[in-house]
N, C-alpha and C positions, 0 to 999 in steps of 0.2 A: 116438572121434573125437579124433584130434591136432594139433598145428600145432609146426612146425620151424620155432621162432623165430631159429633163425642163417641160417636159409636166407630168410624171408621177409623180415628184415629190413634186410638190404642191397637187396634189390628195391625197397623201401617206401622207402628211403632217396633211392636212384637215381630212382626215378621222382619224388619231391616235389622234388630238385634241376632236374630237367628242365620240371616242371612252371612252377617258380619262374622258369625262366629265360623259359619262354612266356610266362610274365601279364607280367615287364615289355617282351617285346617289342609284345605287345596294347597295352597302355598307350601305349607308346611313338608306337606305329601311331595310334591312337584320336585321340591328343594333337594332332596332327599333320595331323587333316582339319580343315578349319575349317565345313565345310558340317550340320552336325547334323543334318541330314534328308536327305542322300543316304542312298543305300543303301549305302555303304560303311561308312559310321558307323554304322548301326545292326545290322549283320552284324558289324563290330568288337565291339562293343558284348555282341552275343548270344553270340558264340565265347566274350568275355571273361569272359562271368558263366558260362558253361558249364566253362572250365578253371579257375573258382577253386572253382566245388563241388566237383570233382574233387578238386582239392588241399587243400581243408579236409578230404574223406573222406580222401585219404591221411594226413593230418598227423594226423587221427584215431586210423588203423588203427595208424602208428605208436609214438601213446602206449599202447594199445591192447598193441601185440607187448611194450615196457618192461615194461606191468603186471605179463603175464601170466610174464616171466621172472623179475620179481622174487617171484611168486609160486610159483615152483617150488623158489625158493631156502627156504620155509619147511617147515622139517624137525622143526617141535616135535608130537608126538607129540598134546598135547588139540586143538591147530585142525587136524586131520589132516581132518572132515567140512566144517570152515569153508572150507579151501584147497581141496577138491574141488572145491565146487559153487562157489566163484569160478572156477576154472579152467574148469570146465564154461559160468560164463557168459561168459567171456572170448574161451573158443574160439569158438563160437555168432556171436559178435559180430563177431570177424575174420574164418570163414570168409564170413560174409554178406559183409563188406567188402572185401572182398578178390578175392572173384567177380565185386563189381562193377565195381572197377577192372581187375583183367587179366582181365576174362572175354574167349576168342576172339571175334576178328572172327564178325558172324554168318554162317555158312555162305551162307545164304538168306534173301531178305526178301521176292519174291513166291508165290503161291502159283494153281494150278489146284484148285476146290473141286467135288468132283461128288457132289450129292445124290441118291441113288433112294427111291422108297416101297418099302417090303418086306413083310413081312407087314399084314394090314390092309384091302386094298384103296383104294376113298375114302378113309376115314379115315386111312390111311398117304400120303396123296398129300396132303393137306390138310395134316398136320404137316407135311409137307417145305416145303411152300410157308411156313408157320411159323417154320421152321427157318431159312431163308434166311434171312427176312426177317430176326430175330434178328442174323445173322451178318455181314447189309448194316447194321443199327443200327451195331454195336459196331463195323465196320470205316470207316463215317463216324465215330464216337467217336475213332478214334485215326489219323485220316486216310488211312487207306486208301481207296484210288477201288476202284468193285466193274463189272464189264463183264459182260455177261450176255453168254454164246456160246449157249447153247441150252436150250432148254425144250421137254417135252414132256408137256404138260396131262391132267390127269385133268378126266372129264366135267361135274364140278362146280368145274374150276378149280383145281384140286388140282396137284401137279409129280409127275408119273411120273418125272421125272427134268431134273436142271438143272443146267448146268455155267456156272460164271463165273470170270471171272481177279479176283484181289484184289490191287493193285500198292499198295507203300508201307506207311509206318506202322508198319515191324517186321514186317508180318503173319503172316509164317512162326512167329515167336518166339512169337506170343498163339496160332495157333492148329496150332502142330504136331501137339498130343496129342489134336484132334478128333477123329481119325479112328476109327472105328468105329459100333457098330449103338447107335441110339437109341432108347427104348422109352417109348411115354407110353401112358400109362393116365388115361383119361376117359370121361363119357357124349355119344359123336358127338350129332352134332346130327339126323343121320336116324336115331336110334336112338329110336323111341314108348317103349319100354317103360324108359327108364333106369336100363338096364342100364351099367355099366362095360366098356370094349372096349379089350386091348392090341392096341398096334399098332406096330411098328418103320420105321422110318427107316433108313439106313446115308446113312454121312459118309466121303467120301475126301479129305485132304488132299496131294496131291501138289507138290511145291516145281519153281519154277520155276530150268532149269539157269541157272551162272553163264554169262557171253559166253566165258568163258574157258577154258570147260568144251565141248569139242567132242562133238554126238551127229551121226552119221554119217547121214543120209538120202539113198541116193541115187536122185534122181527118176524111175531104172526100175522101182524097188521101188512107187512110188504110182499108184494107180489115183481120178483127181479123178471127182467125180459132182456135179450141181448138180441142185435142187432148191428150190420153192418154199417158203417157210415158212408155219408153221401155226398157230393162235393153240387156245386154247380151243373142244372141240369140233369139232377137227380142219377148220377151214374156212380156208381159203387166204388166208394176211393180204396175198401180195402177187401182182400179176400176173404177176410175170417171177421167174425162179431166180435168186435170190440167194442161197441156201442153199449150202453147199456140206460135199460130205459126201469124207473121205477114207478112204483103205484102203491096209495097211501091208504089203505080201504077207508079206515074210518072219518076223510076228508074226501076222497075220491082224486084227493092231486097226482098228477102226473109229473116227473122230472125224467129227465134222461143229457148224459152227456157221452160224446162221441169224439171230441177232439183228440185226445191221448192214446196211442198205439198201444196201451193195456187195459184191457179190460178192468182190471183190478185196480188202475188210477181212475178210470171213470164210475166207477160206482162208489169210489170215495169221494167222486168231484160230484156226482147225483148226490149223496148223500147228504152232501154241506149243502147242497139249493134246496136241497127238503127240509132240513134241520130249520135255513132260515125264513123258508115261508111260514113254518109252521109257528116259528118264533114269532111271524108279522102278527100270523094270525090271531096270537096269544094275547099279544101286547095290543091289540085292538078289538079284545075281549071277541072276537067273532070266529067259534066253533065249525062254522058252516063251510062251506066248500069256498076253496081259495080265490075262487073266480067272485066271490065278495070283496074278498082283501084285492084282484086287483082292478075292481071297478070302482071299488073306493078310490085305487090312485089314479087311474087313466079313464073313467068313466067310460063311456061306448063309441071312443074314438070316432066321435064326430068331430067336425070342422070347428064348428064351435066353441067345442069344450078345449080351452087351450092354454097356455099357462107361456107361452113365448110364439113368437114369430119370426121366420129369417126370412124378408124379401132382398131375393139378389137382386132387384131392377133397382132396387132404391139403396142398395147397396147398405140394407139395415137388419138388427137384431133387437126387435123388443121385449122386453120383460111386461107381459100384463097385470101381473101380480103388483110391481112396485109402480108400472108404468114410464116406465125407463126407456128409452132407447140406446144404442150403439150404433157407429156408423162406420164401423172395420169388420164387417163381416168375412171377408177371406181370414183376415187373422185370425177370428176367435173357430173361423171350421179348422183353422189348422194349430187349435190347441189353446190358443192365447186365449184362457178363461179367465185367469187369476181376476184382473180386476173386477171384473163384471160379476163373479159371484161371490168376489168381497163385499162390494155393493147390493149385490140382490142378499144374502145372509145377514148384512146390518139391518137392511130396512125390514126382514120378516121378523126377524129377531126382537126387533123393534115395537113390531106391530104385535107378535107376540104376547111382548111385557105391555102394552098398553091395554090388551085385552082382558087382562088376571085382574 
């Protein structure tokens, strides 16, 4: 791992000059309201402290690029181990800062999340409910709003499967490498004999298209169907169809949501889950029926195929991917992801860039 200090340093340069010239027009701006409590002044105010961290990381990364050139300049033969692992720590430190500063616009910040139970029965329906519930903590954690389009109940309450939109908050960015089969290992609760039972889950995170990004539907292609909704135990939570279920002929996809007491909100809320499988399917060049795009993500929810593990006997959460463990499993079921998929997102990320 290297870093082209001629190249990044005119960037670093250019951009603390433009930075510089922002914070005194902020200033300028700020100075200039006399109302301290409008909301103009305190959006001044929040912009203002937001471009000066910016600029102290640059002015940072900066001294940072000087160090590391005047360290390349040292050619004496005994600090030849001393200069490596400066330069090893030097680069470390600029490429984190540096990703921070020019890292791309983010592609996408909503997302469509659909959970199924998989192997397991019950007890894979009761994690998914689990699961959710986890994924609704941490996306109120980081201000994400969560909308529930459809659920479909296992007899004890459990989610045969659940789909919801997560809008805000980055969301995309925290939870793009969800995706895949989950596997916990516990003793269920209708289990007499306490025995330990795996059971898997699968996780599709599919990103919601930009406005700018056009997906083609044209409305001879859809076949609308309505429908009452169901709660637990399959008994009719409403009198009249609101439900509303769609069909996509020339992929054969199915979407339907039933959460919202209007029909006219759920076929707008079907609509954005068709929109973005259709987008998955786009962007992974595969024409073919959806159930390609999702055994790409979650393969055939075997045991096997698994991408994390939560054993409550050992009180752990592994990542197989990075090979990582956790040993606060209560926390992270009750939302406390952040660090764990700071961690798991640097190392794919990682592995990513080592791959190109």
């Amino acid at each position: 791992m290297s870093v082209d200090v001629d190249s990044y340093l005119p960037k670093v340069s250019a951009y603390i000059q433009r930075a510089q010239q922002e914070v005194e027009a902020l200033e300028k701006k700020a100075a200039s309201i006399n109302d301290y409590s409008s909301a103009e002044y305190i959006q001044t105010y929040k912009d203002l402290s937001k471009l000066k961290e910016k600029l102290e990381k640059a002015q940072h990364l900066e001294k940072l690029l000087r160090q590391l050139k005047d360290t390349e300049k040292i050619t004496d033969p005994e600090l030849k181990e001393l200069v490596a692992e400066e330069k090893r720590t030097l680069v470390k430190q600029i490429k984190k800062l540096y990703a921070e500063l020019f890292k791309p616009k983010q592609e996408f910040e909503n997302i469509i999340m659909e959970i199924r139970a998989g192997a397991g029965g019950e007890e894979a329906a009761l994690f998914a409910k689990e699961l959710f519930r986890m994924y609704s903590l941490f996306a109120n954690d980081v201000g994400a709003k969560v909308e529930v389009n459809e659920v479909e109940y296992s007899d004890q309450g459990g989610y045969k499967k659940i789909v919801a939109y997560f809008k805000g908050g980055n969301i995309y960015d925290w939870l793009k490498f969800e995706s895949g089969v989950h596997r916990v290992q516990r003793v269920p609760v209708t289990e007499s004999g306490g025995r330990i039972h795996t059971s898997t889950v699968s996780v599709a995170i599919l990103p919601e298209p930009r406005e700018d990004i056009k997906i083609e539907i044209k409305p001879e292609d859809l076949e609308f169907e309505t429908f009452r909704s169901s709660g637990p135990g399959g008994q009719n939570v409403n009198k009249v169809e609101t439900g509303v279920r769609i069909r996509h002929k020339p992929t054969g996809l199915v979407v339907s949501s039933q959460e919202s007491r209007s029909q006219h909100q759920n076929r707008e809320n079907a609509l954005r889950i068709l929109k973005a499988k259709l987008y998955q399917a786009m962007v992974t060049q595969r024409q073919k029926e959806v159930s390609d795009l999702r055994r790409s993500q979650i393969g055939t929810m075997d045991r096997s195929e698994k991408i994390r593990t939560y054993n409550f006997q050992q009180n752990r959460v592994t990542d197989h991917r990075i090979k990582k463990s956790w040993y606060n499993l209560p926390q992270i079921l009750d939302g406390k992801l952040k660090d764990m998929l700071v961690e798991i997102r640097e190392k794919l990320e990682q592995q990513g860039e080592e791959d190109q």
